[in-house]
N, C-alpha and C positions, 0 to 999 in steps of 0.2 A: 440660222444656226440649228436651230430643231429641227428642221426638214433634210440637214446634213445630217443631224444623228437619225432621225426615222431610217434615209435610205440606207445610212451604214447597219444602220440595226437589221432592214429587212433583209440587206445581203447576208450577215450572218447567222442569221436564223435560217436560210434557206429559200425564202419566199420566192426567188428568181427561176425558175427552171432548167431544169440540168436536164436536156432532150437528148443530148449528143454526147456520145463518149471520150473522155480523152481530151486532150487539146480544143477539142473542138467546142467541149461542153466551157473547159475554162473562157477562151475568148468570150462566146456569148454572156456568157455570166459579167465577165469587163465588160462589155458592151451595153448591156441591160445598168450595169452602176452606171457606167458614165454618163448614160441618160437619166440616171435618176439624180445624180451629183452634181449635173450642170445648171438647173434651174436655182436652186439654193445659192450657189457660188455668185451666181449671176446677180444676184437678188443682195448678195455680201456686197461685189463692187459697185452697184450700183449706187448705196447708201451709202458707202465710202466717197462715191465721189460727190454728192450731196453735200457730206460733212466737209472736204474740202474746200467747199465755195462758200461754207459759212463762214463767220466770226470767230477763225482760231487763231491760239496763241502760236509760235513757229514751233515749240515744242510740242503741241499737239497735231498743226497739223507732221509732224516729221514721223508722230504713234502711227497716225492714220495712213501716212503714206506707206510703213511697213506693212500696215494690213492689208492695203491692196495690193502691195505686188505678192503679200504671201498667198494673195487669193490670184492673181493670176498665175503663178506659179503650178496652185493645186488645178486651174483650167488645164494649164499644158500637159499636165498628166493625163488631164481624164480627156484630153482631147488622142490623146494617143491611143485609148481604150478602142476606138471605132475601125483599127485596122485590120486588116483580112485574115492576118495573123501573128503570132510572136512574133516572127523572126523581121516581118514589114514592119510593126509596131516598135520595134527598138530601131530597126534603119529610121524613121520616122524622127524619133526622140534625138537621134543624134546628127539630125541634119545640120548642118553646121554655117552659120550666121557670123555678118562683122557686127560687133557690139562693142559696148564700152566696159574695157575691164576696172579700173577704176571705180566708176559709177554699181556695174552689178556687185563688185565687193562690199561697198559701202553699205548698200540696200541687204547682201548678207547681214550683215554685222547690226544692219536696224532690226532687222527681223527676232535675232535673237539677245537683243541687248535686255529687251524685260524679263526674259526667263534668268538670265544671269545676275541682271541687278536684284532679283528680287531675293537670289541664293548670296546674295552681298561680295561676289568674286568678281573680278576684272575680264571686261572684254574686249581684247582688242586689237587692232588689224595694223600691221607690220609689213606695207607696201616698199619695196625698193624704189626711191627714185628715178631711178636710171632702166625702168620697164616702160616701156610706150603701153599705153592706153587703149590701141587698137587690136583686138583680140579676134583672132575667127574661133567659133566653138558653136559648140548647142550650149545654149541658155539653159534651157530644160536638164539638161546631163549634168550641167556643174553647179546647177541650184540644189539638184537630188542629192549630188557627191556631197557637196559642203554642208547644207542642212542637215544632211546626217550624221555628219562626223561632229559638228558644231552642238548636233542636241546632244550625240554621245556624250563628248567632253562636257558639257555643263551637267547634264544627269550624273557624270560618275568625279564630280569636283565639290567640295564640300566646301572650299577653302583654296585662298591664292588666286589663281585667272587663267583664263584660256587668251593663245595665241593667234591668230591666225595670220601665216606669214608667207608672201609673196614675194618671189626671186627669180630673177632671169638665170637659164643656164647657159647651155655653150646655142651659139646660131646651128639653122639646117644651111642646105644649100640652097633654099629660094630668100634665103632674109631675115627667117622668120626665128625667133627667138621661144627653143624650149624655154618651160616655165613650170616652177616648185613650187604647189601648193602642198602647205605643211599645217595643220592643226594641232598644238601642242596643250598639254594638260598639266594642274601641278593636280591632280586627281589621284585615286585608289592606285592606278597602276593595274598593269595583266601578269599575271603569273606564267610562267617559263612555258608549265604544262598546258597552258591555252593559249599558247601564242598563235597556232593555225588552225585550232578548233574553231575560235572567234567568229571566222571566215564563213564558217557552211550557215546553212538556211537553219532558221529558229535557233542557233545556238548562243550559249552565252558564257561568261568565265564561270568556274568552278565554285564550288562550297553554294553559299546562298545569296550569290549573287541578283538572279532574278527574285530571288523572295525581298531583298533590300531596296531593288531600284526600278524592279518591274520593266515591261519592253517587252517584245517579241521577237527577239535574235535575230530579227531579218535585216538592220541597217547598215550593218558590215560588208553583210553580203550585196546588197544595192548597192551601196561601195562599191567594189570590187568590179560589178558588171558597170558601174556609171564609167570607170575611169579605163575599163578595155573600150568602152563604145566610142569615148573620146581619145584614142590609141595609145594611151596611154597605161600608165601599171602603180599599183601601189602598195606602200611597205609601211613596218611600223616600228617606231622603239620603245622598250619599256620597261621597267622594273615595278615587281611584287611589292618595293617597297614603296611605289608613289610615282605619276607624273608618265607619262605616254605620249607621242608625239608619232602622229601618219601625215606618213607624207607621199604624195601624188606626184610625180614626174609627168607632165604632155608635153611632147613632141610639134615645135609650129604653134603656139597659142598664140603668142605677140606678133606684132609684124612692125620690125628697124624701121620700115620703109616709108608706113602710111603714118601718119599724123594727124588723120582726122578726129581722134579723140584725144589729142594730147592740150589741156589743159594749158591758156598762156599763162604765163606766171603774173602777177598784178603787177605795173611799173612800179607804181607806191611803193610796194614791198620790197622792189629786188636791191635797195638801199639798205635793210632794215639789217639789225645785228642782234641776236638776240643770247643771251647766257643760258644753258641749259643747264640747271641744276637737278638730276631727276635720278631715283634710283630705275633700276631694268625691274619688267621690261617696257616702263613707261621711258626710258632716256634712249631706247632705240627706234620707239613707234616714234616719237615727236622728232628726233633728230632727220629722221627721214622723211617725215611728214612736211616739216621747216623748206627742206631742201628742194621737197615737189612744187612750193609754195614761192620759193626762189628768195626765203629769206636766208642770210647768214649767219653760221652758228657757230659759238665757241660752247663747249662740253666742260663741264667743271665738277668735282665731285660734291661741291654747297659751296653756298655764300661766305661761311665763316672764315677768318682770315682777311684776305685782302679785300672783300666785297665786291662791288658789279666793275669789273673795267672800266677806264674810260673809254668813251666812242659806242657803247654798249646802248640800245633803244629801251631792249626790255630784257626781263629774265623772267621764267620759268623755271620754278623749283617747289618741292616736297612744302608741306606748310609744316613739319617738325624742322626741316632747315630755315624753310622765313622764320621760326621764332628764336633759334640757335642764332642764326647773324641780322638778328635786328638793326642793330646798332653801327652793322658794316653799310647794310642798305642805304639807311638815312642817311648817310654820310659819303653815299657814293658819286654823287652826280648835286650839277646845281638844279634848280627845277623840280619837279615831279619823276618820279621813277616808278614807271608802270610793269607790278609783279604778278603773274599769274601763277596759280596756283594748279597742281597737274593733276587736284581729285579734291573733292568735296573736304572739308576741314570744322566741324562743330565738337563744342562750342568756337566761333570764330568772330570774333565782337569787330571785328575790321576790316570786316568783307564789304568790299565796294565804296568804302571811304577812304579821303586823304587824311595819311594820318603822319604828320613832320616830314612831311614829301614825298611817301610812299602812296602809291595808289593799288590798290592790290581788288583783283579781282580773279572768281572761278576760272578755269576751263571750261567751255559748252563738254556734257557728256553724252555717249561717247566720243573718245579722241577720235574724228575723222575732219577730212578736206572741208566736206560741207560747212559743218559747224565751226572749225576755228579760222580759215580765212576770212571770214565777215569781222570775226571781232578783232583779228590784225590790222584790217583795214581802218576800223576805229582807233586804233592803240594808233595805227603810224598816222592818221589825222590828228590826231591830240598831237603826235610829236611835231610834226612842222608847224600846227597851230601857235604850240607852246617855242620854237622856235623863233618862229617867227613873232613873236611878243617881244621875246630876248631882245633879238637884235634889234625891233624898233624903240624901247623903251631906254629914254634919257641915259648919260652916265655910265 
């Protein structure tokens, strides 16, 4: 990591040579970083994957695994630094690859989950179901797009969560399914008068904005070029008074057709029923998240009142509603009734214990695939376990 800030340092100070006028002088100058950026990087994932193969816990290794794709990530930039010119070097970046959309969202959202948790705001990713998994794009273009708009919104969020939401549009004519990537903020908001300022190089909103949250105005702008490369366009909404939301339209991302990266659903699961009690915008990520997952969902505004249905396996709900219909829970179901909770809850004196037939445990954070199908998998083994006690036991 020192030897990333030396080269970045010597680039800025000038140390590189500037022989050639113009364009010409800029490439060499990329060229000369990217050689000096590549061994450090290198030297990052390589001790990343070290720390992989040791004795980690899943939530460490899941730290480390965002830091190496954040580190191959900054490769594929600086691997683009080596072309002949601008205009090769952006063809280059935005050569266009089948990948798993899915999976690279996920890996977004690790990436930036510790800068958010640590601002104590919500992060979280809002896939539609009904979007196939198999994407043609550049990796490189839509890591640059998202990662920028995703540090934005955490830098300019003080308070609430950032969105990031995923939706099929209308089909082209080969199959292939436009597709909204939308990153939304309950942050500062843009003011009217910088709504197209934003846009240009080094610029930023008005008053003392830079003097408050620091940045060098160029993110918008690489914005703006990442999402013409991938032929796409993008727009923004906002208000002065809070909360901002850009959203990306591409043309062809999904493909109806192919299926290579469409996740089977777990058999286990596609029985399971689950109650969602959750406020937005956690009752929309998990509703859809449920559905990728092939479990069954009833949508409820809390437990209080009538409590969990029968036929219900599990629920998910807010831990201010677990402690409002206590008393409906316990009384919902014979057996055990396994309640998950959609966000961390302290003091929580009854986290992970049975308590008068309530089994109540966290959410893995953040809300993604990875993390909560494993531990559905155990919830619906506990239920046929505990069924199956049922029906064998006398009487």
């Amino acid at each position: 990591m020192r030897a990333l800030i030396r080269a970045l340092s010597s680039f800025r100070a000038g140390i590189f040579p500037d022989e050639y006028p113009g364009e010409a002088a800029q490439v060499q100058r990329l060229d000369l970083l990217g050689h000096e950026l590549r061994t450090p990087v290198t030297g990052i994932l390589g001790m990343c994957e070290l720390l992989q193969k040791s004795d980690l816990t899943g939530e460490q290794f899941q730290l480390a695994s965002a830091v190496e794709e954040s580190g191959k990530q900054l490769l594929r930039l600086i691997a683009g630094f080596g072309a002949d010119d601008l205009q090769q070097r952006a063809g280059s970046a935005a050569r266009k690859h089948t990948l798993n959309g899915p999976i690279l969202m996920e890996q977004v959202i690790r990436a930036h989950w510790p800068a958010a948790h640590t601002k104590g705001i919500g992060l979280f990713l809002l896939y539609d179901h009904r979007l196939p998994g198999c994407w043609h794009s550049s990796v490189a273009c839509l890591r640059q797009l998202l990662d920028n708009l995703l540090s934005n919104a955490i830098k300019f969020t003080s308070q609430g969560h950032v969105l990031v939401e995923v939706r099929p549009l209308q089909l082209d004519s080969s199959g292939r399914a436009d597709v909204e990537l939308a990153v939304c903020d309950t942050g500062i908001g843009i003011a009217r008068q910088d709504a197209q300022r934003i846009y240009g190089i080094r610029e930023q909103g008005s008053g003392d904005i830079a003097e408050r949250f620091g940045g060098s105005g160029l993110g918008l702008h690489v914005c703006t070029r990442m999402a013409s490369l991938l032929g796409g366009c993008m727009t923004h909404e906002s208000s002065e008074f809070g909360g901002t939301c850009f959203r990306v339209k591409i043309p062809g991302l999904a493909d109806w057709g192919a299926g290579a990266f469409d996740r089977l659903q777990p058999r286990l699961l596609r029985d399971m029923r689950c109650l969602l009690a959750v406020r937005p915008p956690r009752a929309a990520v998990l509703e859809q998240l449920l559905l990728r997952i092939g479990v069954q969902v009833a949508v409820t505004p809390g437990p209080q009142g009538s409590g969990i249905p029968a036929g219900m396996d599990f629920m998910i709900c807010d831990p201010a509603s677990l402690i409002n219909g206590m008393a409906h829970v316990q009384g919902a179901s014979a057996g055990n009734t396994m309640v998950l909770l959609s966000r961390p809850y302290s003091p929580n004196p009854v986290t992970g214990e049975a308590v008068q037939g309530v089994v109540i445990t966290q959410l893995p954070q953040p809300i993604l695939r990875s993390n909560l199908e494993p531990l559905l998998m155990r919830v619906a083994l506990q239920r046929k376990l505990l069924d199956r006690a049922t029906s064998e036991s006398p009487g």
